[in-house]
Steps between C-alpha positions, in 0.01 A plus 500: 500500500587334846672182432390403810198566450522318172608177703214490705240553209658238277560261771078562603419391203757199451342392876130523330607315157661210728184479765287485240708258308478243762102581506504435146692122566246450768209524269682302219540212718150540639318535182710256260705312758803285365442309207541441112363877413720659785798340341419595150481846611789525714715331190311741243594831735839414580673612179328831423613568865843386497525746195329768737818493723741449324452725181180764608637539894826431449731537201298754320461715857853498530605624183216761434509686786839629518468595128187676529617694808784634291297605244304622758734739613754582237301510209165615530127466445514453202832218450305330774172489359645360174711219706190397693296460121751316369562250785150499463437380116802278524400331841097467399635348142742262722223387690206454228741259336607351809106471628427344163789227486373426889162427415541338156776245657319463844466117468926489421519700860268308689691188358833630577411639846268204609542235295356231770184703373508333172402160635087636536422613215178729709820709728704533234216681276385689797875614532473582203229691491556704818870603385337634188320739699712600783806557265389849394607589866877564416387741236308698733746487777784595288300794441413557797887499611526744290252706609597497881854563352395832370258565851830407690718760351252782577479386851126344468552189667200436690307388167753253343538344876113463507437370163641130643206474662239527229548147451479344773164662517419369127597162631274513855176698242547165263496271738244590700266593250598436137609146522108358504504605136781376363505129346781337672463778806885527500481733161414754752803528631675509155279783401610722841846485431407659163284722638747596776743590304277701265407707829844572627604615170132744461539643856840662381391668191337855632798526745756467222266753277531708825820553472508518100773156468151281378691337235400484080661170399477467083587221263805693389730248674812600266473907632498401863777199470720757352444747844813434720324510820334210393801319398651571818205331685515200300874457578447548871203225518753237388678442771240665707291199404764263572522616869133466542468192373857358741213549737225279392760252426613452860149484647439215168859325602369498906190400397632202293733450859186482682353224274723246640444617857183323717189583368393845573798615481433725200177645700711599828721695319196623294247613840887672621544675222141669494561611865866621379372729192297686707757735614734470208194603287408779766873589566729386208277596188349800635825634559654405178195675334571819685844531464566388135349808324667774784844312455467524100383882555822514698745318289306773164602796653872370642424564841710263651497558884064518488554150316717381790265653754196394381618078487662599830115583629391226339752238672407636868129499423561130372708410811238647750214353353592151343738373793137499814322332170799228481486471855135476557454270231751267672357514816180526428494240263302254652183710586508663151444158337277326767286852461483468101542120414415284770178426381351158365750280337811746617666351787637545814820335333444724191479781749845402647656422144420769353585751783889351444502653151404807627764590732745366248299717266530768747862529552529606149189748498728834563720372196219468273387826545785687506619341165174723357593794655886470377405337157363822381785663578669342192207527292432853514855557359413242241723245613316180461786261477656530840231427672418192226826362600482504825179331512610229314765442724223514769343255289835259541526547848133394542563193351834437678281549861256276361739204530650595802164523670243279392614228638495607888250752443262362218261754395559768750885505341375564142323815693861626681660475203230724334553732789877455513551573127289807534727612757767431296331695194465821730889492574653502218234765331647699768800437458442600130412846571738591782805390267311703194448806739191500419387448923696692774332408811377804696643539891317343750500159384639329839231692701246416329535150436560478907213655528321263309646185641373655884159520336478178334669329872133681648265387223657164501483454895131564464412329269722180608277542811133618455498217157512207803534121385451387115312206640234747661443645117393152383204483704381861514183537298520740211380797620709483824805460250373819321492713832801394642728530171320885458585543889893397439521710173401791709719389737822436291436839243443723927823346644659554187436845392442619909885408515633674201278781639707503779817479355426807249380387267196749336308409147569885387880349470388290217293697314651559156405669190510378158769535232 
């Protein structure tokens, strides 16, 4: 398969999943608004997907994959078949209990996670209530992880990167036209993410028949404890689950920073962040996707220099794509909000506050993606625990910038140290597999990257031009804004490409094909 490709499919259908996520807030807010039952739900679906990303999508990912794609390709059909059933039985036990314990104890969560709640006695029961039904969702998307883990590693990646957006289409079918016969409404929503879930997990059962890995868990929990690949999974998602969660920690620790800020601080950084995962979901996960099961492929069958070459491809194609999305973001930053927020009770001086996190947010962009294109690097060789510690230092060094910026910088410096950190992050994983040997830089580095910097002076010029004043953006009416941002994203994505055109640059030069 064409990695490249690979990129573009994956990346298609991260772009669809996120459009129609922020169809799926619009009709939220239109059909329930904000109220008592939107904040029972949000509380009730919080946990279930905090577990999602830190054990289904993250720790669990991590750890399988490199195991499986040894198995994969030293032992067998067979060896491989029997890991994936007994990852299976003890994974689908694991989560039955875990399900169980989640619903029985759902008033002890909702207490612990919103214990304001506990003051009216009707939110606190509808809390209740909701997290009872939308707690079956880790289940399914643990599965479901494992499913797309298995799709991954046969290079079917188009499914498990479209299987996101089966919920936000149970969400949008709810709303719309479920909610009427629900008593409260809200249970609707409950009943999608259930339902979601469900979906995502039932669209990847004939593919994984397809290619004969549909796994046959079994109650005999002792047999498939006692396989070694599966002990060797479970001692990679310990610290593999530390490093995901160092993550969720910072953004909890900023958020807490934020609290103390001027009100609306905490929704600045929030609008800035949704404009700042669109690329490092398009970019940044898609590539990690990609790369992690070629990489593990690699590091099976000891080829050494293909595992050098391939992270190599994967750094330039990083480089050339996430450093115009930094720099449009930044100076684009105004329009892009006005265009999506400015609407009703969002501000002109929300407009202007938020577009400050941005382009701190943006500064870091390139470093946030290329920590998910170098992570994997250390994963597929198993090696969970460098990368753990250098995200916790990442996570100190946050915290350090914190202080040394809030206080000139306010919210926007809770955002550059985000970015800053990231940066940070990227280095030192670098530096981790140069001193290793694991990455020898191809030649043709300092060319390229000039290259690169010519083409990004172009698109930049443009931009800085044709965008014209922020004030002007303010006033437009909404579907002015939504012609003139298309205009200067066809605009930024000619000058850019036109001039690496010129310069040599041809897409034949990164087509690559997998491990």
């Amino acid at each position: 398969m064409n990695l490249l490709k690979a990129l573009v499919t994956v990346s298609g259908m991260t772009l669809l999943s996120r459009i129609l996520g922020f169809v799926r807030d619009f009709v939220i807010a239109r059909t329930f608004g904000a109220g008592l039952a939107t904040d029972a739900f949000f509380v009730a679906f919080k946990l279930p997907n905090l577990l999602r990303r830190m054990f289904a999508e993250g720790a669990f990912s991590q750890a399988f994959v490199p195991i499986l794609g040894e198995y994969k390709n030293r032992r067998g059909d067979e060896d491989t078949r029997h890991l994936v059933d007994h990852v299976a039985t003890i994974l689908s036990l694991a989560l039955f209990a875990v399900t169980a314990i989640g619903v029985a104890a759902a008033p002890l969560l909702v207490w612990i996670s919103a214990p304001g709640f506990s003051a009216d006695a009707g939110k606190f029961e509808l809390t209740v209530a909701l997290t009872r039904i939308t707690f079956p969702y880790i289940l399914f998307m643990s599965l479901v992880a494992l499913a797309g883990g298995i799709l991954n590693t046969w290079s079917r990646f188009a499914l498990p990167a479209f299987t996101p957006v089966l919920l936000n289409v149970a969400f949008i079918a709810m709303a719309l036209w479920a909610a009427p016969y629900f008593d409260p409404p809200v249970l609707a929503l409950a009943w999608a993410v259930f339902i979601g879930g469900a979906l995502q997990l039932a669209i990847q059962v004939p593919a994984l028949h397809r290619i004969a890995m549909l796994p046959r868990p079994s109650l005999d929990w002792r047999a498939a404890w006692n396989d070694p690949g599966v002990r060797r999974i479970a001692l990679l998602m310990g610290p593999a689950l530390i490093g995901v969660s160092v993550s969720q920690i910072s953004l909890l620790i900023n958020t807490i920073f934020a609290s103390f800020l001027a009100t609306g601080s905490v929704s600045w950084l929030y609008y800035a962040d949704r404009l700042m995962e669109f690329p490092a979901g398009l970019l940044g996960a898609a590539l990690g996707t990609i790369l992690l099961p070629s990489l593990s492929k690699y590091h099976a069958s000891a080829d050494h220099e293909g595992y050098s070459r391939l992270l190599d491809w994967g750094l330039r194609l990083t480089l050339l794509l996430a450093a115009p999305a930094a720099l449009a973001l930044a100076l684009l930053a105004v329009p892009l909000i006005a265009t999506l927020f400015h609407h009703g009770a969002f501000s002109a001086a929300d407009v202007l506050r938020t577009r400050e996190a941005l382009v701190a947010y943006s500064i870091g962009l390139t470093g946030l993606i290329l920590v998910k294109v170098l992570a994997p690097g250390f994963y597929a060789r198993q090696n969970v625990r460098t990368p753990v510690r250098i995200a916790l230092i990442s996570l100190v060094a946050t915290q350090v910038m914190n202080l040394a910026f809030i206080g000139w910088l306010q919210h926007a410096g809770l955002a550059l140290s985000i970015g800053l950190a990231a940066c940070l992050n990227a280095a030192l994983l670098y530096r981790g597999l140069r001193r290793h040997g694991v990455y020898v830089p191809l030649p043709g580095w300092g060319i390229f990257t000039s290259k690169l910097a010519v083409a990004l002076v172009v698109m930049g010029t443009a931009l800085w031009f044709a965008a014209g004043s922020d004030a002007d953006w303010l006033h437009y009416a909404l579907g002015e804004r939504l012609l003139r941002v298309a205009l200067l994203t066809a605009l930024g994505a000619t000058a850019y490409f036109a001039t690496l055109w010129a310069l040599g640059f041809r897409l034949k030069d990164f087509r690559r094909r997998a491990a």
